[in-house]
C-alpha positions as CSV (number, residue, x, y, z in Angstrom):
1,X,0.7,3.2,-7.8
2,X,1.2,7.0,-8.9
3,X,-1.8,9.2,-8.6
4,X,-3.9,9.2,-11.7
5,X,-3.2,12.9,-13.9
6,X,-6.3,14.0,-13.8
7,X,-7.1,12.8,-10.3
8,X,-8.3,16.4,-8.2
9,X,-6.8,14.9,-4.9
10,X,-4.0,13.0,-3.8
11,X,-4.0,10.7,-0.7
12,X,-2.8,13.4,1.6
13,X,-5.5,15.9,0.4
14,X,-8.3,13.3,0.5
15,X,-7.1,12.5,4.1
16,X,-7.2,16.1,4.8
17,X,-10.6,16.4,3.0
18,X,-11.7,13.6,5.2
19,X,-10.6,15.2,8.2
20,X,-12.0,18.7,7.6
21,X,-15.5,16.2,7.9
22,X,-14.7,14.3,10.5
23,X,-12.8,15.5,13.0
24,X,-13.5,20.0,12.5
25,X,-16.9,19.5,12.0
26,X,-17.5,20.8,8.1
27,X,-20.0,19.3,6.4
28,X,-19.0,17.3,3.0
29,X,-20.4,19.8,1.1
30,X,-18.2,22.5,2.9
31,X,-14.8,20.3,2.8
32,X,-15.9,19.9,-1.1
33,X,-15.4,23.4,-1.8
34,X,-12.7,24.0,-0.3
35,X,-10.6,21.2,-1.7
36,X,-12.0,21.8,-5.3
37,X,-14.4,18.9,-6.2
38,X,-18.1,17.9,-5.7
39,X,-20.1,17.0,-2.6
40,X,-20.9,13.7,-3.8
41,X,-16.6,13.3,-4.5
42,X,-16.4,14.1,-0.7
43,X,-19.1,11.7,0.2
44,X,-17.2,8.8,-1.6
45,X,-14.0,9.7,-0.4
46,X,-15.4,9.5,3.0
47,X,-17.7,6.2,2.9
48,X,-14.3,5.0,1.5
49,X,-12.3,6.4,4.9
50,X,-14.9,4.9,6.9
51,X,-15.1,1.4,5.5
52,X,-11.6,1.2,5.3
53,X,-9.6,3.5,7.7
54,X,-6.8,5.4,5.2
55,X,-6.3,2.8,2.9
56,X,-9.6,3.0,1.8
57,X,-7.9,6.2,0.6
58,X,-5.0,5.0,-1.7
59,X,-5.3,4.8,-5.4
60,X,-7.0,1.9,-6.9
61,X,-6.5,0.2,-10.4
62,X,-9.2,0.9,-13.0
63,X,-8.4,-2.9,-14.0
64,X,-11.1,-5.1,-13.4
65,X,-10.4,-7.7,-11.1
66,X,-12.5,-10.4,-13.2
67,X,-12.9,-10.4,-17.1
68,X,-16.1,-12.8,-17.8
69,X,-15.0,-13.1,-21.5
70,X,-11.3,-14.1,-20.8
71,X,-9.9,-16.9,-22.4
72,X,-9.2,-19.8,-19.7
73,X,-5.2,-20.2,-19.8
74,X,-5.6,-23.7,-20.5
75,X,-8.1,-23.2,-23.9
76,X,-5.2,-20.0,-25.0
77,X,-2.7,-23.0,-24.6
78,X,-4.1,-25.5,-27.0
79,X,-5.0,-22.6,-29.7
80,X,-1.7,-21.8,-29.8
81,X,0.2,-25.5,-29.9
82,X,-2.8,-26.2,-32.7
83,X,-1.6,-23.7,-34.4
84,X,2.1,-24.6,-34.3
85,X,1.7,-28.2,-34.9
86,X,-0.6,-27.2,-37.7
């Protein structure tokens, strides 16, 4: 998936962001400065890292995953042979 346009961070900077926290001690706050965004941005990012190691990391669709007012495949199937036959 490519990185959004407007998206502040790539993987590898959000890595490094994450890293900065972690592993040399800076607290979000401080790793948010220097990498351009918001505390609470490097709070995500990290609650993200921690939950899911570096793939927690990766870009995500903005898709939903379910749509509650979908049409089942099944009733868009007889709509469209009704209308055929019709």
């Amino acid at each position: 998936m490519n990185t959004h346009k407007n998206a502040r961070l790539t993987y590898l900077r959000r890595l490094e962001m994450v890293q900065d926290i972690t592993e040399r001690g800076l607290s979000a706050a401080e790793a948010a400065a220097r990498h351009g965004v918001s505390a609470v941005t490097a709070r995500k990012w990290l609650g993200r890292y921690l939950a899911d190691g570096s793939a927690g990391l990766l870009d995500k669709s903005s898709r939903p995953e379910k749509s509650p007012q979908a049409i089942k495949p099944q009733v868009a199937l007889a709509w469209t042979w009704l209308r055929w036959a019709a």
